[in-house]
KOLTIKE-631361 format. One line per field, with one value per residue: x, y negated, z negated of N, C-alpha, C in turn; residue number from 0. Coordinates in nm, 2 decimals. Each point is the difference from the previous one (the first is absolute). Layout:
# KOLTIKE-631361
nxx = c(X:...)
nyy = c(Y:...)
nzz = c(Z:...)
caxx = c(X:...)
cayy = c(Y:...)
cazz = c(Z:...)
cxx = c(X:...)
cyy = c(Y:...)
czz = c(Z:...)
n = c(NUM:...)
***
This chain:
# KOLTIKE-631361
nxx = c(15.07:-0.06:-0.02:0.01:0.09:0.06:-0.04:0.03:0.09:-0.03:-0.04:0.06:0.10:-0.04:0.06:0.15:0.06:-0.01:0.09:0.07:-0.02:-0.04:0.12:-0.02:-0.16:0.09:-0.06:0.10:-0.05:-0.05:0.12:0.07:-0.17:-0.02:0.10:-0.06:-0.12:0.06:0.07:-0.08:-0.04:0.13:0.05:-0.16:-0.03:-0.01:-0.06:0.11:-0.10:0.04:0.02:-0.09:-0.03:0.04:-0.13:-0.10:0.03:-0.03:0.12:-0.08:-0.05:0.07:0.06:-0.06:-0.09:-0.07:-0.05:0.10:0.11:-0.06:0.00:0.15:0.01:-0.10:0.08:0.12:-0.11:-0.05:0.13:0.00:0.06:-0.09:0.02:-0.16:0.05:-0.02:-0.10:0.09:-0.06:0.09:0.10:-0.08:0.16:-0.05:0.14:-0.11)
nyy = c(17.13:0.12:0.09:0.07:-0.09:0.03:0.12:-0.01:-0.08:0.12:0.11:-0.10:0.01:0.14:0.05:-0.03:0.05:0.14:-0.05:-0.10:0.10:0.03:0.05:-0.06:-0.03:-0.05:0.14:0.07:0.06:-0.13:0.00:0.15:0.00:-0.04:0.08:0.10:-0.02:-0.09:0.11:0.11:-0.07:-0.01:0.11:-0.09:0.05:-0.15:0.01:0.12:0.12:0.09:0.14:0.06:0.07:-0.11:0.04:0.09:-0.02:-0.12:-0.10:-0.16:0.05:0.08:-0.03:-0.10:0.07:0.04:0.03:0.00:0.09:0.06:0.03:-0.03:0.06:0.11:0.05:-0.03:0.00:0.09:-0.01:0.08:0.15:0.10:0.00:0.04:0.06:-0.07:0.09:0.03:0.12:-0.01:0.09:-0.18:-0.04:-0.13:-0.04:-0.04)
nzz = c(-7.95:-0.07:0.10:-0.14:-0.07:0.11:0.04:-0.09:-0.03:0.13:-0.09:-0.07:0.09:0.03:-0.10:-0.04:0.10:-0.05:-0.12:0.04:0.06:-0.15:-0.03:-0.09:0.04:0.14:0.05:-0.07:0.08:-0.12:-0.08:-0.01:0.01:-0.07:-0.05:0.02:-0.05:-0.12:-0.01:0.00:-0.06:-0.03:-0.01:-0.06:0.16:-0.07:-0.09:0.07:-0.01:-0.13:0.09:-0.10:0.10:0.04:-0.05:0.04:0.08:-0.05:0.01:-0.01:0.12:0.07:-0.14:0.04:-0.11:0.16:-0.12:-0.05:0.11:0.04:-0.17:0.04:0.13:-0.02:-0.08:0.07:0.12:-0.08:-0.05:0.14:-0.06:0.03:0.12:0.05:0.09:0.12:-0.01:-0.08:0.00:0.05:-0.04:0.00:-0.03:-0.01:-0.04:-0.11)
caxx = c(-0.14:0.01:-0.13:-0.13:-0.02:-0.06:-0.10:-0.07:0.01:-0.02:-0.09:0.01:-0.05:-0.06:-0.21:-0.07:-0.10:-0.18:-0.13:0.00:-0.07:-0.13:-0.01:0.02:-0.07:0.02:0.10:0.18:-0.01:-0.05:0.09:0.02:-0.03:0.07:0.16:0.04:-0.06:0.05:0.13:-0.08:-0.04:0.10:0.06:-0.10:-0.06:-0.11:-0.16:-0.06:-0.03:0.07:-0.06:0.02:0.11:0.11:0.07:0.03:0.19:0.09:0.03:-0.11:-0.10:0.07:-0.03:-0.19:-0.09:-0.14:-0.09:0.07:0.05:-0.14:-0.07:0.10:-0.03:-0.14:0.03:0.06:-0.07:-0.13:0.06:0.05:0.14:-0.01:-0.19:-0.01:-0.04:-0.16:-0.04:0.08:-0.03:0.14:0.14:0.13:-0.02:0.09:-0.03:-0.03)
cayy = c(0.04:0.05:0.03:-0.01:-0.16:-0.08:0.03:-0.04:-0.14:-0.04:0.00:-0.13:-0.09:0.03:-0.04:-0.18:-0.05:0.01:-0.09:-0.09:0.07:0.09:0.14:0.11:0.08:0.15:0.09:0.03:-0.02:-0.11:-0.09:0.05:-0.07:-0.16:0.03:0.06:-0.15:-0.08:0.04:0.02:-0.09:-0.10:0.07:0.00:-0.14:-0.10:0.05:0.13:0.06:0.10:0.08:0.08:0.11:-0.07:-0.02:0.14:0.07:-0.05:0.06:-0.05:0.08:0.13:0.12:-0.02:0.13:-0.12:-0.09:-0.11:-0.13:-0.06:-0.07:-0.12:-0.07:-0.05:-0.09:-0.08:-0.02:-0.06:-0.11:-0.07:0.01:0.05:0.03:0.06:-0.09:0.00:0.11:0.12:0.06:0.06:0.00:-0.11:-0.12:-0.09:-0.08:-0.12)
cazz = c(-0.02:0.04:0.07:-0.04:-0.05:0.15:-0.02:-0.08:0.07:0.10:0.01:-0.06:0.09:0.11:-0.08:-0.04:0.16:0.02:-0.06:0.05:0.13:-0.03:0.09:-0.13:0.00:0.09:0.03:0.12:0.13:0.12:0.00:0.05:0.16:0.01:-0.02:0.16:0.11:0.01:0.12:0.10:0.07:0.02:0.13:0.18:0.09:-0.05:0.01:0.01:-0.14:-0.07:0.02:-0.09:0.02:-0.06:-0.19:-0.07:0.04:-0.09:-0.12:-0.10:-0.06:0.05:-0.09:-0.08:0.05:0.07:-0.08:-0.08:0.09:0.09:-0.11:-0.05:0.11:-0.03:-0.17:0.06:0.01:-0.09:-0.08:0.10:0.05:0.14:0.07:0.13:0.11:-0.01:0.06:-0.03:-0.16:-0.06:0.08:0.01:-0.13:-0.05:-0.12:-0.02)
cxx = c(-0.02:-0.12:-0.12:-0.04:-0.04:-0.12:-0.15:-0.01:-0.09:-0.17:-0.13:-0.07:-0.12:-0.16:0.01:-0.06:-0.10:-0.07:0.00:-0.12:-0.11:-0.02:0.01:-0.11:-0.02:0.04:0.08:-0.11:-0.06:0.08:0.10:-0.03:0.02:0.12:-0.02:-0.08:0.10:0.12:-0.06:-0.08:0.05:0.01:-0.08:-0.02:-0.07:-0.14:-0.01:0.03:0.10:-0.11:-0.01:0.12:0.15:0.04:-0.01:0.15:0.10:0.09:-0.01:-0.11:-0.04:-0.12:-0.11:-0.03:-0.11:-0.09:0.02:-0.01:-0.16:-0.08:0.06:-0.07:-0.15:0.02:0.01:-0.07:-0.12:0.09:0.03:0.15:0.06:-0.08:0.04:-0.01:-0.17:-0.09:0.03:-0.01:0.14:0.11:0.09:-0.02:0.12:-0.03:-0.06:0.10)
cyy = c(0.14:0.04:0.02:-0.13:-0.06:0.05:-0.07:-0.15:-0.01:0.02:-0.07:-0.13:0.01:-0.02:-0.17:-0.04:0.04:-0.01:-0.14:0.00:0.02:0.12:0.12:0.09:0.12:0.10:0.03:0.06:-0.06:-0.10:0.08:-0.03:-0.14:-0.03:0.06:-0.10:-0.09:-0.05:0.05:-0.13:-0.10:0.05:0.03:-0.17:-0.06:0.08:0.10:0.07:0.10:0.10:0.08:0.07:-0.03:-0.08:0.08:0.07:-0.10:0.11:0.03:0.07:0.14:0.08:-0.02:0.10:-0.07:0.01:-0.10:-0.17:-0.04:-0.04:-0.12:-0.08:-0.11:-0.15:-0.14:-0.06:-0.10:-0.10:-0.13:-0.14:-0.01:-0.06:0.07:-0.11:-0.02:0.07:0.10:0.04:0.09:0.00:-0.03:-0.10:-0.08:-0.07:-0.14:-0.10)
czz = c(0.07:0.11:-0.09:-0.05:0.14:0.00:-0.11:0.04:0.10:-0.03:-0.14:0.11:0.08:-0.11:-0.01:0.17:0.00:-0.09:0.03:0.16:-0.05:0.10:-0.17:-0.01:0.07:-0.03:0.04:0.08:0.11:0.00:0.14:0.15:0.01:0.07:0.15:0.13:0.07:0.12:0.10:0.11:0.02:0.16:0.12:-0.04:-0.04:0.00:-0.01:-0.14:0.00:0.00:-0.17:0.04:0.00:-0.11:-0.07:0.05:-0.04:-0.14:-0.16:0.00:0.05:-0.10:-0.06:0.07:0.06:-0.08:-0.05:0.10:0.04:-0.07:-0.03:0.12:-0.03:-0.12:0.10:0.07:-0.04:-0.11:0.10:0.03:0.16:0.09:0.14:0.14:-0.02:0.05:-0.04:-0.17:-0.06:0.12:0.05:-0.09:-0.01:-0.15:0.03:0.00)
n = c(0:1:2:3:4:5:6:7:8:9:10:11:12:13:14:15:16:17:18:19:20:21:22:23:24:25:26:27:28:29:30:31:32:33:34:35:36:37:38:39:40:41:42:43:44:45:46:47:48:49:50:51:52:53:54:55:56:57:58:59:60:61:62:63:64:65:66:67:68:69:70:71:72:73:74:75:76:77:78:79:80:81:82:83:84:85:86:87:88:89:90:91:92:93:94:95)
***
């Protein structure tokens, strides 16, 4: 097989999960923050939040222009993917 048939295969799979997720109505770049959340907050302590600023320096999402990402951010949110701690109107986030 070659890398572009892998390729394709791989990326086959990755819509039947997010359609299986009902992740198909997202944007690549709130999937994108999805995709950078996720590890990120693997890698803290029970409870604690994913500062924005450490998902915007991901490599998932490096290259969103900050309208975009802070518009994906807001999307996420309000579909509530996401949420804020309590008290808190942006900057830290965990997934639902």
């Amino acid at each position: 097989m070659s890398n572009l048939e892998q390729y394709a295969a791989l990326k086959s799979m990755l819509h039947a999960m997010e359609k299986d997720l009902a992740l198909t109505d997202l944007s690549s770049a709130e999937k994108a923050i999805l995709s950078a959340v996720a590890p990120l907050q693997d890698a803290l302590n029970e409870g604690e939040f994913v500062s924005s600023r450490s998902i915007k320096s991901h490599p998932l999402c490096a290259d969103l222009p900050n309208p975009t990402f802070f518009r994906a951010l807001a999307q996420l949110l309000k579909r509530q993917y996401l949420y804020l701690p309590e008290g808190r109107a942006k900057g830290l986030y965990r997934l639902k």
